[in-house]
KEKE-448821 format. One line per 3 residues: number of its first residue (from 1); their letters; for each residue x, y, z of C-alpha. Coordinates in Angstrom, 1 decimal, padded with zeros to 4 digits, always signed. Example, Ala and Ser with C-alpha at 12.3 -4.5 7.8 and 13.67 -1.06 7.14 Angstrom:
// residues 2
1) AS) +012.3:-004.5:+007.8  +013.7:-001.1:+007.1 .
***
This chain:
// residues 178
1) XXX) -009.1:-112.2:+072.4  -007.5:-109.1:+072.9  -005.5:-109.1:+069.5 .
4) XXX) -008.8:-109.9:+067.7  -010.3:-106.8:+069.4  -007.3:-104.7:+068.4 .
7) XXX) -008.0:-105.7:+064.4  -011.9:-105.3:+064.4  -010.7:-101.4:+065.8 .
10) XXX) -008.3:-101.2:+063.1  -011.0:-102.2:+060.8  -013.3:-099.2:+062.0 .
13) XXX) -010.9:-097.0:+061.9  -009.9:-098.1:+058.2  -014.1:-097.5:+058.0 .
16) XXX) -013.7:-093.9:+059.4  -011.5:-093.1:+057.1  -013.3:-094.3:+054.1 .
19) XXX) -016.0:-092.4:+055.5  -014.0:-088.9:+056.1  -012.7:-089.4:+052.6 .
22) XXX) -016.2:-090.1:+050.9  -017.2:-086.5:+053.3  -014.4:-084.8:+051.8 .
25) XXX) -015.3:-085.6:+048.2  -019.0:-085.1:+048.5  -018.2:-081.1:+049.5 .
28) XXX) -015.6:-081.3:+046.8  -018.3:-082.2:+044.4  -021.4:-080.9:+045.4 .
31) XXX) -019.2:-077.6:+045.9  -018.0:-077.5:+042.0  -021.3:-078.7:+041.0 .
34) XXX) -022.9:-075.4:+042.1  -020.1:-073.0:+040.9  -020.0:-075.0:+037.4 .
37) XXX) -024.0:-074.2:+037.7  -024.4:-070.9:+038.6  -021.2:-069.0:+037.7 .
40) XXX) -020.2:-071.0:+034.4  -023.7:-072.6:+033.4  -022.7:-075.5:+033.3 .
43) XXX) -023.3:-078.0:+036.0  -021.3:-081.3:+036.5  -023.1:-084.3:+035.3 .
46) XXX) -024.3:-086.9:+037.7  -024.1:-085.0:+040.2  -027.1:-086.2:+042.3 .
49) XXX) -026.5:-089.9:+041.2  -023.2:-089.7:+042.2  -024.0:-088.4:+045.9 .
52) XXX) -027.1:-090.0:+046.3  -025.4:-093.5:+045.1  -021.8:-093.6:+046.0 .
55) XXX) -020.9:-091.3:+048.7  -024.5:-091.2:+051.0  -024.5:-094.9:+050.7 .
58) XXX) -020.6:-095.7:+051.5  -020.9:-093.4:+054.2  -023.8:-094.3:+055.8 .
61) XXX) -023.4:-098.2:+055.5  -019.2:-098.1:+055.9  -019.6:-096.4:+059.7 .
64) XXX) -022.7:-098.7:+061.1  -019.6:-101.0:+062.2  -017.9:-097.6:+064.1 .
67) XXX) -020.6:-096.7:+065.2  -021.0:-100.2:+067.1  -017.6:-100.4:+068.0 .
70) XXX) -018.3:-096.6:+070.1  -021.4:-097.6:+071.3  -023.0:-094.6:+070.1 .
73) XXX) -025.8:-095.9:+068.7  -029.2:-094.8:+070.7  -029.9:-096.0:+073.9 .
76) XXX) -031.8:-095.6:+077.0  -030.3:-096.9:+080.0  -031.7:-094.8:+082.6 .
79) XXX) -033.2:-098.2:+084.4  -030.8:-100.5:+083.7  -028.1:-097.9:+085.2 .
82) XXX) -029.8:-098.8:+088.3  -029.5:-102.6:+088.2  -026.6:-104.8:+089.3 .
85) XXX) -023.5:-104.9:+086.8  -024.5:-109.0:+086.6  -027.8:-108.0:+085.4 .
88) XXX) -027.0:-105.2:+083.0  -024.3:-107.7:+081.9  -027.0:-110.0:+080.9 .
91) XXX) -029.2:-107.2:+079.3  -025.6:-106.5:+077.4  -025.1:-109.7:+075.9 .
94) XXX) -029.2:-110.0:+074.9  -029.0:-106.7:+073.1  -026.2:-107.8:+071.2 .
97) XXX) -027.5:-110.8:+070.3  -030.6:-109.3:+068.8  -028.1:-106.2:+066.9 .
100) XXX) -026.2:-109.8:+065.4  -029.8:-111.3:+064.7  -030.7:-108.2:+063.1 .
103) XXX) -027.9:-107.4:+061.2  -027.1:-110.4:+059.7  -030.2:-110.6:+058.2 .
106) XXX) -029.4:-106.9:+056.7  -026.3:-108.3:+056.0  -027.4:-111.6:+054.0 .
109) XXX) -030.3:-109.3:+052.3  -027.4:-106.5:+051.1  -025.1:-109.0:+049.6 .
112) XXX) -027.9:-110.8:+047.8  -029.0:-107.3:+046.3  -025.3:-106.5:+045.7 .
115) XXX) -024.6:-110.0:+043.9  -027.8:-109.5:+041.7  -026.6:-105.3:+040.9 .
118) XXX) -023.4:-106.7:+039.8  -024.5:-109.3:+037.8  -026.9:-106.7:+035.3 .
121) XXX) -024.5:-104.3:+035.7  -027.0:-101.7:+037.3  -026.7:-097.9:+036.1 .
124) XXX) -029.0:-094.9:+036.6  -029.9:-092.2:+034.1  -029.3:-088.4:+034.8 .
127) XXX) -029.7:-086.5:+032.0  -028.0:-087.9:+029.1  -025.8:-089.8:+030.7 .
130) XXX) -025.7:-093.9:+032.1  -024.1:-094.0:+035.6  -023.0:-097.3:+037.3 .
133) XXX) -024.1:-098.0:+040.6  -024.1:-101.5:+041.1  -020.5:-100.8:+042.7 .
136) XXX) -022.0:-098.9:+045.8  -024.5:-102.2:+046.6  -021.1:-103.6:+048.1 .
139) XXX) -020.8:-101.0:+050.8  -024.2:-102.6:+052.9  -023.1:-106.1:+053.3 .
142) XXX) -019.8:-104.8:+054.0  -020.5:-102.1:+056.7  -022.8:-104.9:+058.2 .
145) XXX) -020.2:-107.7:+058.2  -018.1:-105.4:+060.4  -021.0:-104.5:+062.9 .
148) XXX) -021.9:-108.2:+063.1  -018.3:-109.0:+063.7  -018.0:-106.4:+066.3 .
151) XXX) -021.3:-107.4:+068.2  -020.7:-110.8:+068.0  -016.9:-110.6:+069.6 .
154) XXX) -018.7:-107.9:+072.3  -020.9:-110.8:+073.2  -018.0:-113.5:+073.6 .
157) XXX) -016.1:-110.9:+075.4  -018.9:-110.2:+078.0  -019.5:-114.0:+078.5 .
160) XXX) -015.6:-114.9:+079.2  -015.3:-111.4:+081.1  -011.5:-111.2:+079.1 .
163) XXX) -010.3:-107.5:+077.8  -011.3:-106.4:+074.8  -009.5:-104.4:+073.0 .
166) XXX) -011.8:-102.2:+071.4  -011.3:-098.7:+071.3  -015.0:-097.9:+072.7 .
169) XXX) -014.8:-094.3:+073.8  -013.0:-091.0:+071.9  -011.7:-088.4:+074.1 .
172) XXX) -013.8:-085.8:+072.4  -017.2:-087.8:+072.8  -016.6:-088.3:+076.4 .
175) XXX) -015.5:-084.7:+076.8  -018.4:-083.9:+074.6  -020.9:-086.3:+077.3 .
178) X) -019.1:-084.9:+080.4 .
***
């Protein structure tokens, strides 16, 4: 169980990256968009597409599964904090089921959109020009898969009561929380 924990980290990580990268390029872009635009005139093409349709949506979808694996998603937990570990255990496990419940449906929902984007080859027009999209579809069902992955092995993990293997907490969050 452990080893299994150990690759869905390594997955998120992977996914942090992606995400860092896809940071990285939108300030790279947006950046020579507006010199292009108001010291030269002449603005890169696509721009918003590109931000609005590749980058937003890769990073957004790509770090739901970090995000899981951190537990940083919102929560209130200022009663069950008071309860017995058994019970919060148990209020654990049901959350997690409903996020895999969830999810999957998101999940299922994104890959039929991204199967039916593919398939007509979907663009969006800025200007003059024809920009292909259908490419960043693939990012939901994917960032999903991992946070359905990762909630489902939480659960199994709870249950059994085995170690992990997750890397749940960064040093800078909890010095960040302290």
């Amino acid at each position: 169980m452990f080893l299994i924990g150990k690759v869905l980290s390594a997955l998120a990580k992977a996914s942090t990256l992606i995400g860092t990268i896809c940071v990285v390029l939108m300030m790279l872009h947006v950046t020579a968009d507006v010199i292009g635009r108001y010291f030269f005139n002449a603005p890169l093409a696509g721009t918003i597409v590109v931000v609005a349709n590749y980058y937003m949506i890769v990073l957004v979808f790509i770090s739901i599964g970090v995000a899981e694996e951190k537990k940083a998603h919102i929560s209130v937990e200022f009663v069950t904090d008071l309860m017995p570990r058994k019970v919060q255990s148990g209020f654990s496990v049901f959350s997690n089921i409903l996020t895999v419940a969830v999810i999957t449906v998101l999940m299922i929902a994104g890959y039929t959109e991204a199967v039916k984007k593919t398939n007509i080859g979907a663009t969006l027009v800025e200007g003059s020009q024809m920009i292909e999209v259908w490419q960043s579809y693939w990012a939901i069902p994917v960032g999903a898969a991992l946070m359905v992955l990762i909630a489902a092995y939480r659960i199994v993990v709870t249950v059994t009561g085995q170690r992990n293997g997750l890397n749940e907490t960064d040093l800078n969050a909890k010095l960040i929380n302290d």
